[in-house]
N, C-alpha and C positions, 0 to 999 in steps of 0.2 A: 504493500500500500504506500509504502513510503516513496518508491522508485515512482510511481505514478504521479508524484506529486512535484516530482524533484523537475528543476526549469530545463535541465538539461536534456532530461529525457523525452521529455514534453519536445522541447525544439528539436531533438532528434526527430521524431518523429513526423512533426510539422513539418520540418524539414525534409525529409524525404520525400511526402508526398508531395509537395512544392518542385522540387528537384523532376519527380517523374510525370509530372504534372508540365512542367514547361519539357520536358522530351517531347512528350506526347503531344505539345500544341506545334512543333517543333520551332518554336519562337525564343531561341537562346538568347534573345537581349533583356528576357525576362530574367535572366541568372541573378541581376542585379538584387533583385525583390526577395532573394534570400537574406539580405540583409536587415529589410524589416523586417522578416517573419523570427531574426533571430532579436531584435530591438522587443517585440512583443513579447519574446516569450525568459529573455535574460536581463538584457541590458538597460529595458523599457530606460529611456532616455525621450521618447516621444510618447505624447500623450494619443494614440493613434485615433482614439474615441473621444474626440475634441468637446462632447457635449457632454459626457461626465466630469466628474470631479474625479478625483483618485484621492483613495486611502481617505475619504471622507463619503457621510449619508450623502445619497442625492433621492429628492422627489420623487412623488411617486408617478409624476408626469416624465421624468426624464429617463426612468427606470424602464416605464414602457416604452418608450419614445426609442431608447437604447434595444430592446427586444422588435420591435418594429424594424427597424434598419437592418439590425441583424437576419430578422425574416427573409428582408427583402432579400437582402445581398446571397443569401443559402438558397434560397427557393431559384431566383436567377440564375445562377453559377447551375445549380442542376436541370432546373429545364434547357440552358444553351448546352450543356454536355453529356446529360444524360436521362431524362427522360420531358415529355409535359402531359398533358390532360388536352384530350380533345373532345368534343361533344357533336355526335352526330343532327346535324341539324336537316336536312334532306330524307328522303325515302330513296336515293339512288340504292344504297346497300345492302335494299331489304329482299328476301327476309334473315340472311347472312347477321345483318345488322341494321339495329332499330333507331326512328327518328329519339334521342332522347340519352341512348346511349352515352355514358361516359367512358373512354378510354385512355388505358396510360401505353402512351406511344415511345417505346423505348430509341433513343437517338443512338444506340451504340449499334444494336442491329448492324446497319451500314455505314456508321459512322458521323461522329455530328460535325455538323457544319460549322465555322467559325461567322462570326453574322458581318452580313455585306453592309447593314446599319446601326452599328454598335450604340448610337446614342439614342437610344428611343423609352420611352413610358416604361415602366414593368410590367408585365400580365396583360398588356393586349395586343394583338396584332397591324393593327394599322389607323386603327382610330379608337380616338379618345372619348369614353363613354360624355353621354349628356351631351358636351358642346360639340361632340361632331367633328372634331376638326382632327388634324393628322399625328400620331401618337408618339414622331422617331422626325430627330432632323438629320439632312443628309450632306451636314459641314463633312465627316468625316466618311469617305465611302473604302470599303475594303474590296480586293479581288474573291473570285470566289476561290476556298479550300476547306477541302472535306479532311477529315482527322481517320484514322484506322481504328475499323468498327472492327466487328465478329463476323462478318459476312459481307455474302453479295445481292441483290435481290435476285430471286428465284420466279417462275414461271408459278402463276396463282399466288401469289404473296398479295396480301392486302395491306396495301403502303398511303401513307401521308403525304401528300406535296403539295408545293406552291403552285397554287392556276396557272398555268403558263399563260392562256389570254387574256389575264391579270392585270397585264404589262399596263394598260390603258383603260382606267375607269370613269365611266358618265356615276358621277355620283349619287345623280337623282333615281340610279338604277342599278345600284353597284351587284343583282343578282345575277346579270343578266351579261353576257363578254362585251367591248366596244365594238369590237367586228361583228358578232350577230347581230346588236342593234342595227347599225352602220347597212348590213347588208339587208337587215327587214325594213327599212327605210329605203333601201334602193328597189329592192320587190317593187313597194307601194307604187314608186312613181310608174316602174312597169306595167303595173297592172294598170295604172289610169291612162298612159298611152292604149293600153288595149282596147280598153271599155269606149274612149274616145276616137278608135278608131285608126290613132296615128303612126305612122311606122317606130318600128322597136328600135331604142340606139342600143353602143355595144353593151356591155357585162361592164368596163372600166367605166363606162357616161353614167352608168345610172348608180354603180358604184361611186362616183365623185358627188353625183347629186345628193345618193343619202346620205354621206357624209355632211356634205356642206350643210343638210338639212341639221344632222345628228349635233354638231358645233353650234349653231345656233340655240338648239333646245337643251344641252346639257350644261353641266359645270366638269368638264373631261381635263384628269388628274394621269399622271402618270407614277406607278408604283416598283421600286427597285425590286427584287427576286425573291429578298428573303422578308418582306412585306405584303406578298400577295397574298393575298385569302388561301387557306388551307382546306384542299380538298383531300376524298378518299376515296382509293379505287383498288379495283384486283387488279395485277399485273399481269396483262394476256400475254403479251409479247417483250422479250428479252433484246437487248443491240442484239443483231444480226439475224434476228428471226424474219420469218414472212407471214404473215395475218391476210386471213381472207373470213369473211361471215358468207355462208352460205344457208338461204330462208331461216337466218337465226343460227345457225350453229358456229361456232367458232372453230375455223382449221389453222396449226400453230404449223409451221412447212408441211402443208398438206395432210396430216394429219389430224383429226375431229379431235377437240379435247369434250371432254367427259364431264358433263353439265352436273352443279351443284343442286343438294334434294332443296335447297332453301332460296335458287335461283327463280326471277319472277320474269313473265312476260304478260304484256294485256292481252285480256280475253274479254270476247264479246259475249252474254249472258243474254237468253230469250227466254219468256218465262211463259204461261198461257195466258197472260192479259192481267195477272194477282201480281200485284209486288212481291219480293225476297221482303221477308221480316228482318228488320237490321239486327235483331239480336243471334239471325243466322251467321251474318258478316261479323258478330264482334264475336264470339264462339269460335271464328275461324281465325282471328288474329290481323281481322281487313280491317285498317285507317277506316275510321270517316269519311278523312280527305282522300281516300282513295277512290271512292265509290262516286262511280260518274254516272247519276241517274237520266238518262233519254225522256224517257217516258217511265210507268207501274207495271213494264213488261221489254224491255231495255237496257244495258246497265255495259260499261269497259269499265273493269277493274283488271287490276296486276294480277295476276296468280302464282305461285307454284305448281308444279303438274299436280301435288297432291292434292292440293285446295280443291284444283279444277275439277280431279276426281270425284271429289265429297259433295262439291255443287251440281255436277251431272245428277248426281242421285236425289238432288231433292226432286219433291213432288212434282213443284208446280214450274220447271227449269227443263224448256224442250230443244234449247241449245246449246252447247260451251263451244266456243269456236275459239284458238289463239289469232290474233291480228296478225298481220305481214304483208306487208309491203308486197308491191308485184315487184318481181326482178326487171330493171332496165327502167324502173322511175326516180327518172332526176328528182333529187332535194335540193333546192339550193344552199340549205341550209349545213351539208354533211360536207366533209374535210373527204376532198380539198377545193370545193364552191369553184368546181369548174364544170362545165356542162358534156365534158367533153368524157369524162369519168360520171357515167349513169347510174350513181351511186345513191345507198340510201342505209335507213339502220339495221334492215336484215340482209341485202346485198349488198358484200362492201369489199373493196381488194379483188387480186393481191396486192397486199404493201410491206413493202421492205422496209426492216426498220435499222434506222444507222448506226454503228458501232465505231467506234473512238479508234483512228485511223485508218479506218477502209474509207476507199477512193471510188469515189463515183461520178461514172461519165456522164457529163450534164447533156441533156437534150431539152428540144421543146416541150417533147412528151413527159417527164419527167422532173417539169421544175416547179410544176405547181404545186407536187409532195415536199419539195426542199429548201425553196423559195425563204419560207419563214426563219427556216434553220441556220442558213447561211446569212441571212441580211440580222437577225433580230439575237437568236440565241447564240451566235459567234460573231458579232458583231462586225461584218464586213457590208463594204458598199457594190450592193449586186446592182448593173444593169443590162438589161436585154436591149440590143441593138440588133435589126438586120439579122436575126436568127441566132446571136452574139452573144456571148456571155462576156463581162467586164466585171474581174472581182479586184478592188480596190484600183481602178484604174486601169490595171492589166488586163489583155485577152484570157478567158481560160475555157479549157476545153475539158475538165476533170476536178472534180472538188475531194479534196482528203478532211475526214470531221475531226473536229477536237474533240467533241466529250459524244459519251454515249447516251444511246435514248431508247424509252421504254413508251408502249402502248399501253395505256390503262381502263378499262370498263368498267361500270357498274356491273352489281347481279340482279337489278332492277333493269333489266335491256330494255325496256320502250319508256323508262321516265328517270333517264341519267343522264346528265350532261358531261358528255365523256370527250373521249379519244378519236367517236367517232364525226364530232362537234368542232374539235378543236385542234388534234393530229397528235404530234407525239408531246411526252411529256422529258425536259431533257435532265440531266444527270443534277445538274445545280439545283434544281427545284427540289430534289428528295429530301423530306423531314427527314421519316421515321418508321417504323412499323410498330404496328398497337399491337401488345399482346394480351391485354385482359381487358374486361369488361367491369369495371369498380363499381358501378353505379349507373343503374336504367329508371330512368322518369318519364311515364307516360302520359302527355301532358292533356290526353283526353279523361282525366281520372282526374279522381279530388283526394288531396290531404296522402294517409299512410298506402292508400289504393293506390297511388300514382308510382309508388314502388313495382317496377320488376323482381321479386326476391330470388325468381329462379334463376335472371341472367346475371345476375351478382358476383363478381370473379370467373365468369366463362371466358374460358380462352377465346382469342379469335382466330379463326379459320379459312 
């Protein structure tokens, strides 16, 4: 008990976690800061806690005051290196995972990130509760570097990241990406040439229209990397895999992967002209907000195959049908918002996805998948001239990536804003991966009812 006590031993200790602590960050101009840690704990010459007194009472305001900071600085120091709390806010991951869910998203998994915005608020992500306004300033910005985790991300891992379409937020609308507005804005004008009869301009005209529309009606912010909204997805595709969805199913290089019992798709619901009694749908574990009543004989909700099963059987239910797209109908809305790729969220690909040094020969055909990648998330000046590629000034005929990148989906496939929305997700943007489930609140419940008690410490899968 005595050794415990002793300052030497103390700062031994302190000290070496200190010591492998800056290995680990590999920031050796940190060495110096062994210096205070040995002032703290021997030589205390520095008052390091400038709002106590020493070797004298202090208040019972400053006593807190002193437990408070300390909070801060502990809780901080471990959500940036090793783990935070995230709270499923969406039904993309249902039934995998529930709107409501709390999870603790370990940063070591793949390694945590060193933050691109170190001066920012504690405990929020990008804005500051109440007045709204932005939580982090960007006097000082850092390059991105990741730290040496336990692993790599794996094929079906369900992982944390930053929005990648993030980049550029209309505030008045921050649920929603700046390009989907931007391009549901150039629809619109589409469509009123139609009705009016008048010839169609290109894809880039009505593109610049919604824009200019989208700038005038928004307050449009733009957000650094590690400030984006934090999303959560399974990870279909690995760098150098190929993804294709065929009528819904997922092939990972031509092979089918193997669909989860908790995976949802919508289904169309015909009943004999009676309504479904809603305590059939909350017996089954269906939202509220899920149930998209037509008509009292009508109904798209999400399902699980199993759900679908258990609704076929009721009485008065003479259809279950899952929804799907025809193959060969344009979305304008699905990655990569070119016409040319008759793509949609059950028929989609094949798409290659890039891995951190492999070289790819640029074509026409092929720049609308990579366009983003090279101009935004590797930060080069891409122009197409005359069939031409021009990457910072230069001809090129072949692009080599810097970082790797992963495709990510919901298990909710017709009501997730995914990968197939927005394209790839790249290496800088990865949190984390959740592995348990601490805490589920179901905020259509009152009081101790709103407890989940059975998903309470379940792993995630």
């Amino acid at each position: 008990m005595d050794l415990l006590k002793n300052k030497y031993f103390k700062f031994g200790l302190a000290g070496t976690a200190y010591i492998l602590w800056v290995i680990w960050v590999g920031s050796y101009w940190l060495l110096p800061g062994l210096g205070i840690v040995f002032d703290i704990y021997v030589s205390k010459k520095v008052n390091w806690a400038f709002w106590k007194k020493r070797n004298k009472p202090n208040s019972t305001l400053i006593e807190w005051l002193d437990a408070l900071i300390f909070a801060v600085i502990a809780v901080t120091f471990i959500n940036i290196f090793f783990f935070q709390n995230y709270r499923i806010p969406t039904g993309s991951m249902e039934k995998s995972l529930l709107i409501g869910d709390h999870l603790f998203v370990s940063k070591l998994s793949y390694g945590p990130r060193m933050p691109n915005t170190p001066l920012s608020f504690p405990f929020t992500q990008n804005t500051l509760p109440i007045i709204k306004t932005k939580s982090y300033l960007e006097w000082i910005k850092r390059p991105y570097k990741r730290l040496a985790g336990f692993g790599k991300i794996n094929n079906n891992d369900v992982v944390v990241f930053n929005f990648p379409a993030g980049d550029t937020v209309c505030l008045e609308s921050p649920e929603q990406s700046y390009e989907s507005i931007v391009r549901s804005a150039g629809e619109n004008f589409r469509q009123r040439d139609r009705i009016a009869g008048l010839p169609e301009k290109s894809d880039e005209e009505y593109y610049s229209l919604g824009r200019e529309q989208v700038w005038q009606q928004y307050t449009i912010i733009d957000r650094p990397v590690d400030k984006r909204d934090n999303y959560i997805k399974r990870c279909i595709g690995i760098p150098g895999d190929t993804i294709e969805i065929i009528q819904g199913h997922v092939y990972v290089n031509g092979k089918m992967q193997a669909e989860s019992r908790y995976q949802q798709f919508s289904y169309q619901i015909e009943t004999d002209g009676t309504p479904i009694n809603p305590l059939a749908f909350d017996r089954l574990g269906i939202a509220r907000a899920d149930r998209h009543s037509y008509s009292n004989s009508l109904y798209m909700v999400p399902l699980t195959e199993e759900n679908a099963g258990k609704i076929r059987a009721f009485r008065n239910v003479t259809r279950v049908e899952k929804y799907e797209r025809p193959e060969d109908e344009y979305v304008y809305y699905i990655f990569p918002h070119n016409p040319k790729y008759r793509w949609n969220e059950d028929h989609f690909g094949p798409l290659w996805i890039p891995k951190k040094g492999s070289v790819l020969k640029l074509t026409m055909e092929n720049i609308s998948f990579y366009k983003r990648i090279i101009q935004l998330y590797e930060k080069n000046d891409l122009k197409i001239e005359n069939n031409k590629f021009f990457i910072n000034g230069e001809e090129a005929t072949e692009y080599t990536f810097k970082m790797d990148y992963y495709w990510l989906m919901g298990d909710n496939r017709h009501d997730s804003l995914d990968g197939r929305f927005w394209g790839f997700v790249p290496e800088d943007h990865i949190v984390g991966k959740p592995k348990i489930i601490w805490l589920s609140l179901d905020k259509e419940k009152k009081f101790l009812a709103k407890i989940r008690w059975k998903r309470m410490f379940m792993r995630v899968r």
